[in-house]
C-alpha angles and dihedrals in degrees: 000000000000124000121260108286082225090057095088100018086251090304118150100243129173106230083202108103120208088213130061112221096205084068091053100055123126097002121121093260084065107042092048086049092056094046091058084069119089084194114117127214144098092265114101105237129179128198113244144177155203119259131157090338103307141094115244129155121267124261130213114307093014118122102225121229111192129026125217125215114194117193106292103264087219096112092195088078117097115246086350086178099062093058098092086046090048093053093045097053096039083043087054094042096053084055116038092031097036109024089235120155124247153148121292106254143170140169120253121196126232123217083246090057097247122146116248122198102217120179143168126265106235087185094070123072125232078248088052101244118136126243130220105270126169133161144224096263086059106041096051095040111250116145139156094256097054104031098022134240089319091054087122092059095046122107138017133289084241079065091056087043090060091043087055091046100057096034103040114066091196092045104152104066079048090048091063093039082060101040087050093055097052091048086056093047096064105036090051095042106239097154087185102079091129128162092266092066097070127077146169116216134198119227119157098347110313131088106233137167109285118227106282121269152199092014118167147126104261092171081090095063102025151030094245121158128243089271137036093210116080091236101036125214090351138330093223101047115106109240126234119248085247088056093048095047099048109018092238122103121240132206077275097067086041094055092050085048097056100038081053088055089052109252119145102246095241085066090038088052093051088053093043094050105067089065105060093086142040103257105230080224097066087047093068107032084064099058085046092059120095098247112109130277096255079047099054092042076052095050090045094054107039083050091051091046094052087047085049093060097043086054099061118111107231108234122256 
């Protein structure tokens, strides 16, 4: 898999850093470069930028245009190597499968030979100004002095719906954006969907939905749940009996959702749609990716089994 043709603005650019990030961590020109980022995560990301053809990290009074994301240092994750693998390729699946819109993204290459996740920064003109940018945390008013520090994991996505709702003036073209990604969230495992992931973002006067981010499997690293938010697709919402019996959500549950969002259910059905079989051509765009081979059989079957669930009828 190549990198977005938008990543470097057609630019020739070598993906082979001069500096291994691994070596870095933890010094004071690290630690300085992390805190230049207002993004939050666990993650560790640095701001970089293009010069001369090459990729190298931003100094003082530089706006960064790009931010790399090195494997997490944290050894108690599994396969914590392949992350920056795992998000390239889910990142590139969501785009090129499912017409989803993200951020444009790519994988570096470290001396060492370790993966690095780089992507562009949407937030940042071609002119370099930055755009107004806030996310779901914010705008419903979660913080960590007033939820904790899980505030990004409290509440519900029917929370962000009604956030999209009264700050988007065109909200329902943004409604279906959201309700897809949830939708691809689940059925692709990422577990870390969190308040914080999703974003508006204003570009010429209106508030709208910002690409798609920090999308990955992360069944393969971690234990997570079906759902980042603590309650899930909504705690109102009445659960299907497949719900009830296995404690995983079916198309049933999704339908309710989205007809709770507001979305007319043929829309709802077409969305809904695209996620009842295994795309060939994720198939193969997994066994193309650079995890290993035990990681891509284990993509490929904790995407299958999450298919399989959405799949259940509900009984009568």
């Amino acid at each position: 898999m190549k990198e977005d043709s938008m990543l470097f603005a057609s630019r020739r650019v070598t993906l082979e850093l001069d500096f291994n990030l691994d070596e870095k961590h933890h010094t004071d020109e690290m630690t300085h470069a992390m805190q230049l980022l207002s993004v939050s995560g666990v993650q560790e990301k640095y701001p970089a930028m293009i010069d001369g053809g090459k990729i190298r990290l931003a100094k003082d009074g530089e706006r960064s245009t790009h931010i790399l994301k090195p494997a997490p240092w944290d050894a108690t994750i599994n396969e914590r190597w392949y992350i920056p693998a795992n998000e390239f390729l889910t990142m590139q699946i969501a785009s090129k499968v499912y017409g989803i819109e993200t951020a444009a993204n790519g994988l570096c290459s470290t001396p060492s030979g370790h993966s690095v996740y780089i992507t562009r920064r949407f937030d940042i003109s071609p002119e370099g100004m930055k755009y107004p940018m806030e996310d779901m945390a914010t705008l419903i008013g979660r913080s960590e002095a007033n939820e904790g520090t899980m505030f990004k994991y409290r509440g519900s996505y029917s929370d962000v719906a009604q956030a999209i709702r009264r700050y988007i003036p065109a909200w329902m073209v943004n409604m279906e954006r959201f309700f897809e990604l949830v939708v691809f969230n689940y059925i692709y495992a990422n577990g870390d969907a969190h308040l914080k992931n999703f974003s508006l973002i204003n570009v010429g006067g209106d508030y709208r939905l910002t690409p798609a981010y920090d999308l990955m499997n992360t069944a393969l690293h971690v234990r997570d749940e079906d759902f980042a938010l603590s309650d899930g697709l909504s705690p109102v919402l009445p659960r299907s009996d497949a719900y009830l019996r296995t404690g995983h959500p079916c198309r049933q549950d999704f339908e309710w959702f989205g007809s709770e969002a507001g979305i007319v259910s043929s829309r709802v059905d077409r969305i809904l749609d695209k996620y009842t079989a295994l795309p060939g051509s994720v198939t193969k765009m997994v066994l193309e990716s650079r995890l290993t081979k035990k990681l891509q059989r284990n993509y490929l079957r904790i995407v299958k089994e999450r298919i399989s669930r959405f799949v259940r009828e509900d009984k009568e």
